[in-house]
Short mmCIF file of the C-alpha atoms (twelve columns), coordinates in Angstrom:
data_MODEL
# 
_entry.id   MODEL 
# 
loop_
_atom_site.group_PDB 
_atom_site.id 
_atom_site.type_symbol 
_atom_site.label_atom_id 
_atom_site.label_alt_id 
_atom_site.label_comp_id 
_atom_site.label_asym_id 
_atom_site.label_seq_id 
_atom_site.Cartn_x 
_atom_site.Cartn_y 
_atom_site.Cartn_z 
_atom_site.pdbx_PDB_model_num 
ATOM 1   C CA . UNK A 1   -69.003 111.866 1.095  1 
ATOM 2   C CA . UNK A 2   -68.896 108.085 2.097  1 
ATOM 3   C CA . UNK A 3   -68.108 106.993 5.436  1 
ATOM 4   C CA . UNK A 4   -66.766 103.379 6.116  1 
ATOM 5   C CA . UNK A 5   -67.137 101.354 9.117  1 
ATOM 6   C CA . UNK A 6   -64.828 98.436  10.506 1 
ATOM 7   C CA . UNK A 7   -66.003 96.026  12.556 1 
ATOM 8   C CA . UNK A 8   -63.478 96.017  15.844 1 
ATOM 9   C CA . UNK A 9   -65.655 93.242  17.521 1 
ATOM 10  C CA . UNK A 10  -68.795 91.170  16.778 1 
ATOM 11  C CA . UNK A 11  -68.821 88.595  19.782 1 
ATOM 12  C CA . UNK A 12  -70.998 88.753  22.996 1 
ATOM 13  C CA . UNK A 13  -69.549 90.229  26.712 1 
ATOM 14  C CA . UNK A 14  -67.532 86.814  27.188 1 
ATOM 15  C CA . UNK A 15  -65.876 86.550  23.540 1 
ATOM 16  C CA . UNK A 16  -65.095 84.220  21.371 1 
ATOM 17  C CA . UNK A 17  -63.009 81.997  22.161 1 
ATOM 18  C CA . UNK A 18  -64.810 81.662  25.572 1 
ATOM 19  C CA . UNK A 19  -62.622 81.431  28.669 1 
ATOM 20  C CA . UNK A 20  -62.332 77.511  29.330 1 
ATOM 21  C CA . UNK A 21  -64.409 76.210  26.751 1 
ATOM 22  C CA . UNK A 22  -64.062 73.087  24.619 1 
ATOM 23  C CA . UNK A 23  -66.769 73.483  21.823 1 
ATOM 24  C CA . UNK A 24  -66.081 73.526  18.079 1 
ATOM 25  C CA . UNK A 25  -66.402 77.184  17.413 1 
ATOM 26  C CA . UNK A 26  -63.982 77.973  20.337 1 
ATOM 27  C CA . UNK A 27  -61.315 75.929  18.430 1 
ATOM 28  C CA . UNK A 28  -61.996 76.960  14.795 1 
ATOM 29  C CA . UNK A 29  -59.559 77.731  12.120 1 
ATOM 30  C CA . UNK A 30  -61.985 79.785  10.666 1 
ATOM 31  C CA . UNK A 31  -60.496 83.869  12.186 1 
ATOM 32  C CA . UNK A 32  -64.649 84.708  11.478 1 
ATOM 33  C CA . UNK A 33  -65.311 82.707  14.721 1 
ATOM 34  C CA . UNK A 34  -62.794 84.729  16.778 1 
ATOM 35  C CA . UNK A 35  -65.240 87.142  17.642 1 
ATOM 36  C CA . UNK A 36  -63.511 90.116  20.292 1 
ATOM 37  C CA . UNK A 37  -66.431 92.036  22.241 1 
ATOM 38  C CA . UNK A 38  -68.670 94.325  20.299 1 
ATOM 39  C CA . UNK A 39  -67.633 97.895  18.836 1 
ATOM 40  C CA . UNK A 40  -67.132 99.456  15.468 1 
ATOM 41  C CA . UNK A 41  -64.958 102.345 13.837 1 
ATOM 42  C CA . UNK A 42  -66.471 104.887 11.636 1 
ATOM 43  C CA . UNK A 43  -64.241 106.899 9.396  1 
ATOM 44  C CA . UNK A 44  -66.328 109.683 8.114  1 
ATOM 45  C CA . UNK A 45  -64.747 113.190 6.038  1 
ATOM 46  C CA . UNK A 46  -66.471 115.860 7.201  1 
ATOM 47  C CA . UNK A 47  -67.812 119.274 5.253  1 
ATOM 48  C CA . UNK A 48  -64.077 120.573 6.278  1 
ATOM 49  C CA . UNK A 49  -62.420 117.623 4.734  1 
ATOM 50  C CA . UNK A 50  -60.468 116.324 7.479  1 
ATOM 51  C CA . UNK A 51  -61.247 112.974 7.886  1 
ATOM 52  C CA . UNK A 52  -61.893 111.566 11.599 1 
ATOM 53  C CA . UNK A 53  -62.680 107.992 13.630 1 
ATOM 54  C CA . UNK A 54  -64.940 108.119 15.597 1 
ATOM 55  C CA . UNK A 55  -65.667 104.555 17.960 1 
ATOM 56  C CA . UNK A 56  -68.449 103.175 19.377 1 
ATOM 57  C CA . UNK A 57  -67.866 101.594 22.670 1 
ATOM 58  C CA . UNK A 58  -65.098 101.359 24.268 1 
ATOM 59  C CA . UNK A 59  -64.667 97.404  25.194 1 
ATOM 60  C CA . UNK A 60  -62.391 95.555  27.532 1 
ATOM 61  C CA . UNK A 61  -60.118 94.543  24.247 1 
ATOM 62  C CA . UNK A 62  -59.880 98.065  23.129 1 
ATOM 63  C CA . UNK A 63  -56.189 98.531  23.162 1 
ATOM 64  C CA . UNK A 64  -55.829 95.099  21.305 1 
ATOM 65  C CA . UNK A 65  -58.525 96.321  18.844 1 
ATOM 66  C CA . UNK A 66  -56.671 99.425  18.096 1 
ATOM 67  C CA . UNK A 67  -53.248 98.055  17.557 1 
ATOM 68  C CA . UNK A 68  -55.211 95.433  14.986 1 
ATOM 69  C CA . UNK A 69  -56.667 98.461  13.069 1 
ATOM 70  C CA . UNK A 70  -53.583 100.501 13.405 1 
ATOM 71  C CA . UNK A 71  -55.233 103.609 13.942 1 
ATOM 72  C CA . UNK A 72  -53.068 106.506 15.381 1 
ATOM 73  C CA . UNK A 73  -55.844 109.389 15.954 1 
ATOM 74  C CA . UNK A 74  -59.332 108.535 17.605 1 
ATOM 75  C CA . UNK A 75  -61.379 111.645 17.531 1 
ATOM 76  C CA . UNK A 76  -64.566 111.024 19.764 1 
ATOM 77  C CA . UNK A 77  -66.293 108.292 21.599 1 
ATOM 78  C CA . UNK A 78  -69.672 107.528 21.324 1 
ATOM 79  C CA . UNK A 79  -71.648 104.538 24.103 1 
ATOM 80  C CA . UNK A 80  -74.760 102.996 23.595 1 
ATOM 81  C CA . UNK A 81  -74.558 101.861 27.288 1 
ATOM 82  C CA . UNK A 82  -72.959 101.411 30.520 1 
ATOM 83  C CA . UNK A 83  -72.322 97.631  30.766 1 
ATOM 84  C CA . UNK A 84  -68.737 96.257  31.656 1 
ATOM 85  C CA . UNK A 85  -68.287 94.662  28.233 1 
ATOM 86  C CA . UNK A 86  -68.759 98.254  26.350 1 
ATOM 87  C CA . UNK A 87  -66.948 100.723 28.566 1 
ATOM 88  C CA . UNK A 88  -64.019 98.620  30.598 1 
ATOM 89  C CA . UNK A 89  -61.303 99.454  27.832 1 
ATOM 90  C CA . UNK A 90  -61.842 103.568 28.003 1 
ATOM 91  C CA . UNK A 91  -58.289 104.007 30.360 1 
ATOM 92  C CA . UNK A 92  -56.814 102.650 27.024 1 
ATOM 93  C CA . UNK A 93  -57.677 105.936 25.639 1 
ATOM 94  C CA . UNK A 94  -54.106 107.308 27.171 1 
ATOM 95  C CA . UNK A 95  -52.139 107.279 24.279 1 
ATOM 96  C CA . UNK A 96  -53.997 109.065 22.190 1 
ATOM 97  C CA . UNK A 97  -53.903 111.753 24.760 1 
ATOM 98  C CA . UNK A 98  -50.566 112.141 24.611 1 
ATOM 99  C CA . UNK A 99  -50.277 112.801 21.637 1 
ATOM 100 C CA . UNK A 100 -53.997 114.377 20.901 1 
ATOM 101 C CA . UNK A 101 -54.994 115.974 23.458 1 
ATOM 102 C CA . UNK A 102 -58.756 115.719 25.270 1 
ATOM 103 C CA . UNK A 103 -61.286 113.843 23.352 1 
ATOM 104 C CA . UNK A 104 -65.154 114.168 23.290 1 
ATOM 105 C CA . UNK A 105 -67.017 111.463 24.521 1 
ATOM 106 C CA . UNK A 106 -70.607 111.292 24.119 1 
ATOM 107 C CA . UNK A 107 -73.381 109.635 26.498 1 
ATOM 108 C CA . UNK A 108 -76.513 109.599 28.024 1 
ATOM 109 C CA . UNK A 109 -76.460 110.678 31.424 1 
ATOM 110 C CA . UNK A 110 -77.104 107.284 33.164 1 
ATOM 111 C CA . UNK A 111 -74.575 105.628 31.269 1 
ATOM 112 C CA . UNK A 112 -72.030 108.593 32.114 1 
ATOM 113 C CA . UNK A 113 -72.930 108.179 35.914 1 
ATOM 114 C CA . UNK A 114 -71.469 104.561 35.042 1 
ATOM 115 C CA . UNK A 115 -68.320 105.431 33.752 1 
ATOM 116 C CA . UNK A 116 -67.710 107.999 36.327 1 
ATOM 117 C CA . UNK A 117 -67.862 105.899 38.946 1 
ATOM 118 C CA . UNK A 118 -65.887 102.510 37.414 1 
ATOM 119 C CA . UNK A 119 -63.278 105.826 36.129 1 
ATOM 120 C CA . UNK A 120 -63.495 108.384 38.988 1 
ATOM 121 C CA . UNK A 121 -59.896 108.943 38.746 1 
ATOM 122 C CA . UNK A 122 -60.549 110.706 35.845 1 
ATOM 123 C CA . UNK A 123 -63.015 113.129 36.988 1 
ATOM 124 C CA . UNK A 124 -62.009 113.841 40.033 1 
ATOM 125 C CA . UNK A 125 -61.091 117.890 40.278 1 
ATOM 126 C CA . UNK A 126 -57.571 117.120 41.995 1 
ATOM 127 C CA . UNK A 127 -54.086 117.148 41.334 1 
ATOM 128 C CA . UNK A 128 -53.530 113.705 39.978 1 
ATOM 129 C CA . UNK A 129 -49.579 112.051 39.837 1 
ATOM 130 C CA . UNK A 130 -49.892 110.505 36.792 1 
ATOM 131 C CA . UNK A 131 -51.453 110.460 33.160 1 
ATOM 132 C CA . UNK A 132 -55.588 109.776 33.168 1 
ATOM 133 C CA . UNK A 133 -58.001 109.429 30.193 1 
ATOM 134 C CA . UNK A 134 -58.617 113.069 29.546 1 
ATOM 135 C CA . UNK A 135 -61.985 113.337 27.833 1 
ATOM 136 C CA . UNK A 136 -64.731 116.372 26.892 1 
ATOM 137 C CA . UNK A 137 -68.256 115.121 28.619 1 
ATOM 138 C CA . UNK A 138 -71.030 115.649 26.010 1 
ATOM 139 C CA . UNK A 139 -74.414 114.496 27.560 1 
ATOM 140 C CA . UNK A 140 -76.733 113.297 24.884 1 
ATOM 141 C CA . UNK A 141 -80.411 112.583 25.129 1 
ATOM 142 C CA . UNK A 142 -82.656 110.776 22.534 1 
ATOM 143 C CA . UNK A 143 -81.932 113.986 20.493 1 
ATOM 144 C CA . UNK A 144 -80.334 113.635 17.147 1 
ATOM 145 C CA . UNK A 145 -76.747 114.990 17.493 1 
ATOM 146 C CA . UNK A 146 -73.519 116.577 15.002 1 
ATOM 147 C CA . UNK A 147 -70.226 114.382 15.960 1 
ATOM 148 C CA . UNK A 148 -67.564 116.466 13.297 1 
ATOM 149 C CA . UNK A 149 -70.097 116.762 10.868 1 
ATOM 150 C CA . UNK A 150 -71.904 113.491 11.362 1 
ATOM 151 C CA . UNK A 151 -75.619 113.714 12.538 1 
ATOM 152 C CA . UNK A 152 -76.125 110.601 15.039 1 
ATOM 153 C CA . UNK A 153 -79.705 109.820 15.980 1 
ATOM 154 C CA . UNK A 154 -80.299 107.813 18.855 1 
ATOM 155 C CA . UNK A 155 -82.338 104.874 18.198 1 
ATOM 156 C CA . UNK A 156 -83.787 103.406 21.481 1 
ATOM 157 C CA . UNK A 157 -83.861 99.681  22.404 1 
ATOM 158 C CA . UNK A 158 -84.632 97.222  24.924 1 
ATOM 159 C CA . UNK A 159 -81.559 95.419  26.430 1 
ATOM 160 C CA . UNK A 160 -84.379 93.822  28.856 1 
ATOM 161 C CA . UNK A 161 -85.920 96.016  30.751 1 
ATOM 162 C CA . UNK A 162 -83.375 98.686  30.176 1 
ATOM 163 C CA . UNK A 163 -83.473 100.959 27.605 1 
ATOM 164 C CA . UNK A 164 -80.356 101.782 25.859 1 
ATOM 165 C CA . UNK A 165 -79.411 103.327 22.493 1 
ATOM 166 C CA . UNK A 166 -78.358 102.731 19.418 1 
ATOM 167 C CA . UNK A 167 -77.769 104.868 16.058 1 
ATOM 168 C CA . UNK A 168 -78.390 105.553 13.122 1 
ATOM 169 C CA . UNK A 169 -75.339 108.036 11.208 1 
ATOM 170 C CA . UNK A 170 -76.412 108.496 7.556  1 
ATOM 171 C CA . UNK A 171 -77.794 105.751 5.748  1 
ATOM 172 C CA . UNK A 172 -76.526 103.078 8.334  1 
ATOM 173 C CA . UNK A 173 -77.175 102.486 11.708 1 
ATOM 174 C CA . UNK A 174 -75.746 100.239 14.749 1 
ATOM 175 C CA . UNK A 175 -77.973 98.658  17.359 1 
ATOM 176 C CA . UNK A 176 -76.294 96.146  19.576 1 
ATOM 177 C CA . UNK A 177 -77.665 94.509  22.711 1 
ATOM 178 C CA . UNK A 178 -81.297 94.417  22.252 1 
ATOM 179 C CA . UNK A 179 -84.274 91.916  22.578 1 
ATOM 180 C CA . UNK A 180 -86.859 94.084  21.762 1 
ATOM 181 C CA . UNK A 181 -87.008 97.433  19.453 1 
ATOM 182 C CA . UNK A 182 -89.858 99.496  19.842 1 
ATOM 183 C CA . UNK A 183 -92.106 100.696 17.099 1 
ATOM 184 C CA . UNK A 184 -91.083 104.152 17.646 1 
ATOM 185 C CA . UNK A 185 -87.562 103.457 16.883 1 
ATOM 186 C CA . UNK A 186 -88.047 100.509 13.724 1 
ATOM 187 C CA . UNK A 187 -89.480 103.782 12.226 1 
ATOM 188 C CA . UNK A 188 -86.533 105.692 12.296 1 
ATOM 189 C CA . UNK A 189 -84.936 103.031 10.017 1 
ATOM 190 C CA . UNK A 190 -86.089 103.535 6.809  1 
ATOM 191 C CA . UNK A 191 -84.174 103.757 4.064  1 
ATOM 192 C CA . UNK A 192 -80.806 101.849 5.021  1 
ATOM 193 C CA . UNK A 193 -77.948 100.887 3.317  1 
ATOM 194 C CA . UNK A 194 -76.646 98.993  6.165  1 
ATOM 195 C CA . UNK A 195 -77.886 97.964  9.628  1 
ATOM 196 C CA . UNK A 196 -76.381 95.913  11.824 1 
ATOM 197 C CA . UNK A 197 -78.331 94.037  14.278 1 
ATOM 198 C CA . UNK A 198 -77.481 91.666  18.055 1 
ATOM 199 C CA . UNK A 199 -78.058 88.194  17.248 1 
ATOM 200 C CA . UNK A 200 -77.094 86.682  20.239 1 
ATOM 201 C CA . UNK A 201 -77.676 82.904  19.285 1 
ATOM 202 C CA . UNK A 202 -80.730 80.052  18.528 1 
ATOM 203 C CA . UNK A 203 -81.828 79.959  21.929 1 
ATOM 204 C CA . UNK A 204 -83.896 82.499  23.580 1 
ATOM 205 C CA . UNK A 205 -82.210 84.917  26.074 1 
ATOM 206 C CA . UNK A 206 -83.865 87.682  28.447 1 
ATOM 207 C CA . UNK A 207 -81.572 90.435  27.316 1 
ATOM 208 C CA . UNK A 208 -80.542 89.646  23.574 1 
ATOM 209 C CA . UNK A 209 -82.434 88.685  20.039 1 
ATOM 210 C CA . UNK A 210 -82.046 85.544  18.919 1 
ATOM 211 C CA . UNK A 211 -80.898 84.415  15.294 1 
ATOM 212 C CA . UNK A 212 -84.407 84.266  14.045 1 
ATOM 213 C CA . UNK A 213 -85.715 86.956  15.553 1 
ATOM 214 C CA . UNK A 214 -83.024 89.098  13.929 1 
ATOM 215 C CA . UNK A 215 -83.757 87.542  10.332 1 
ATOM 216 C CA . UNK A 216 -87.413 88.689  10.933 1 
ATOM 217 C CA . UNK A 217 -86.809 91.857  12.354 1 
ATOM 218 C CA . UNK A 218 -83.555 92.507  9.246  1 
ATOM 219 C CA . UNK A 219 -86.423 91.291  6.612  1 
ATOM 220 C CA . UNK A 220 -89.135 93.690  7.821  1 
ATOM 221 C CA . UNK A 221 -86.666 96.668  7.943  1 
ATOM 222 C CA . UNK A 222 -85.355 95.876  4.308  1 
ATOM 223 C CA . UNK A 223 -82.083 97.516  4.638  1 
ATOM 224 C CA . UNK A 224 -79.515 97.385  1.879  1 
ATOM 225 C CA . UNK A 225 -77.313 94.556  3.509  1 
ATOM 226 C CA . UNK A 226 -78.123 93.709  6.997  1 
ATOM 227 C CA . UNK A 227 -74.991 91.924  9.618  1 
ATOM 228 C CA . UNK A 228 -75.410 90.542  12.718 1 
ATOM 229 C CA . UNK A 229 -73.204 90.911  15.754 1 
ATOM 230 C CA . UNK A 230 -72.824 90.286  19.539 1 
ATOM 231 C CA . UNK A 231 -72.794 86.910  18.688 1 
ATOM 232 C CA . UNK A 232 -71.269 83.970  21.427 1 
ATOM 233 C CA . UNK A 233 -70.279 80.443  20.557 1 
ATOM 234 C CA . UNK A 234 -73.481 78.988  19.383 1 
ATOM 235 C CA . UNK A 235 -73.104 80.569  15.843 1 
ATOM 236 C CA . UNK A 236 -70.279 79.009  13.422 1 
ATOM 237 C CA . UNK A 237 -70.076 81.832  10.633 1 
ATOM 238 C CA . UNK A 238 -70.074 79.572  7.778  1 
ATOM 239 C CA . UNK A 239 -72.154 77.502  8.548  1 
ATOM 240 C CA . UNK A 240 -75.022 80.123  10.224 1 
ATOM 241 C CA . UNK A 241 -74.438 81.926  7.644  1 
ATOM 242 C CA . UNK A 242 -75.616 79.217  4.767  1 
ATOM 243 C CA . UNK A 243 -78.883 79.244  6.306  1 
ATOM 244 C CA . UNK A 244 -79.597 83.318  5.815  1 
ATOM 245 C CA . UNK A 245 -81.498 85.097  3.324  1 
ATOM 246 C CA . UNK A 246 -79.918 87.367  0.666  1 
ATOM 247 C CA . UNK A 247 -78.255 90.646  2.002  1 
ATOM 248 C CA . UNK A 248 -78.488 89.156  5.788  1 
ATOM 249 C CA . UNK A 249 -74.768 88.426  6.837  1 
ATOM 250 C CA . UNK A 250 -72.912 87.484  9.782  1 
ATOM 251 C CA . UNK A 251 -70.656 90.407  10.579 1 
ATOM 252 C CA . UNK A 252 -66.529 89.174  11.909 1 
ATOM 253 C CA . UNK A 253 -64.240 91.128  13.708 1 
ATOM 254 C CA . UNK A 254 -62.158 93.108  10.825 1 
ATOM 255 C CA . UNK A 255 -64.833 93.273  8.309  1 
ATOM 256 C CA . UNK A 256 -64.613 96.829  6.004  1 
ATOM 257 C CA . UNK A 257 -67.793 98.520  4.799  1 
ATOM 258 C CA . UNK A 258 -67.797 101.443 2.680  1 
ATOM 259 C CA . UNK A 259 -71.733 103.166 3.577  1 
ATOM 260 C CA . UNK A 260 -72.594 105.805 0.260  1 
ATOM 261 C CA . UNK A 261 -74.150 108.727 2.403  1 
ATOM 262 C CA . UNK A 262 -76.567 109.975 -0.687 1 
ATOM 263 C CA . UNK A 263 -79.619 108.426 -1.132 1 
# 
């Protein structure tokens, strides 16, 4: 069955608008340069027919992502890493405790020591006074795993000289913060319908791929339609966007794609 994915965020740890800043693409009319920080949705029916979201980062705009996509059930949590601008909003998970129930959460075990500590109130084995994220602790590995029905492989990257994860679900796949994606893991990307790939900006940055790297790494994969995200001020959408080759597109926060799962 197909799965979609919506695009809850496509900007880079600060956002876009940036806190303080003056430049054109911080004051554009344009909602595609109103970038929130990086995470997607992915609605996927599984073999019993019940169709689930599951998310991909939690960010620190979480709660105001949700309310945007109006989505009343979340039914697992999937990181690609520990850093602030992926995890902060996972408290914001409350709600749909309440009314759900504990929800799996999936992550390596470094990036799990992360959240524990930043979240310890919810781990801790005591009697707590009020309501905490309640969440099911999967550990993953580099192993492909089954989320509801959904086979994730993990698709290691370099986010500098850490090595993180992203993943391929079906025919698309998700890698965000990366400079550098080892041979290893461009092999595990054949055959795409859609990839989406970090694309921080033109000039060159320790931890994240610039535009043109992207466009060269996009063209030698040769997936269906390729979108960049965790993007920052220094990329306009329409106008970056001109300058791309066919099927290479700027993702924006909001932005529907329906992913055919057969081949």
């Amino acid at each position: 069955m197909p799965l979609s994915i919506r695009v809850l965020g496509s900007g880079t740890s600060s956002g876009v608008p940036t806190i303080g800043c003056s430049c054109e693409v911080c004051h554009s009319s344009d909602p595609r340069d109103t970038r929130l920080r990086p995470s997607i949705l992915i609605r996927h029916t599984g073999p019993d027919g019940v169709l689930r979201n599951i998310l991909i980062d939690t960010t620190p705009d979480f709660r105001a992502q949700m309310l945007a996509t109006r989505v009343d059930r979340l039914d697992a949590i999937i990181y690609t890493h520990g850093h602030a601008d992926h995890i902060l909003g996972l408290d914001d998970v409350r709600p749909f405790n309440y009314r759900q129930g504990i929800i799996p959460l999936f992550a390596t075990a470094d990036t799990f020591a992360i959240i524990r500590r930043v979240f310890s109130y919810a781990f801790e084995q005591r009697e707590v006074r009020t309501h905490v994220p309640q969440l099911d602790v999967n550990l993953i590995g580099e192993e492909p795993f089954d989320v509801f029905g959904l086979q994730f492989e993990p698709i290691p990257v370099m986010h500098g000289r850490e090595r993180i994860l992203g993943f391929r679900f079906g025919n698309a796949a998700y890698l965000t913060d990366h400079n550098e994606i080892p041979e290893t893991s461009l092999a595990k990307l054949n055959g795409l319908k859609v990839l989406f790939l970090d694309a921080l900006r033109h000039k060159a940055h320790p931890t994240h791929s610039t535009l043109a790297a992207s466009v060269e790494t996009a063209l030698g994969i040769r997936a269906e339609r390729t979108f960049f995200t965790h993007m920052c001020h220094d990329l306009p959408h329409a106008e970056t966007e001109r300058t791309l080759p066919p099927g290479i597109c700027l993702a924006y926060d909001g932005l529907e794609i329906e992913v055919n799962e057969t081949a």
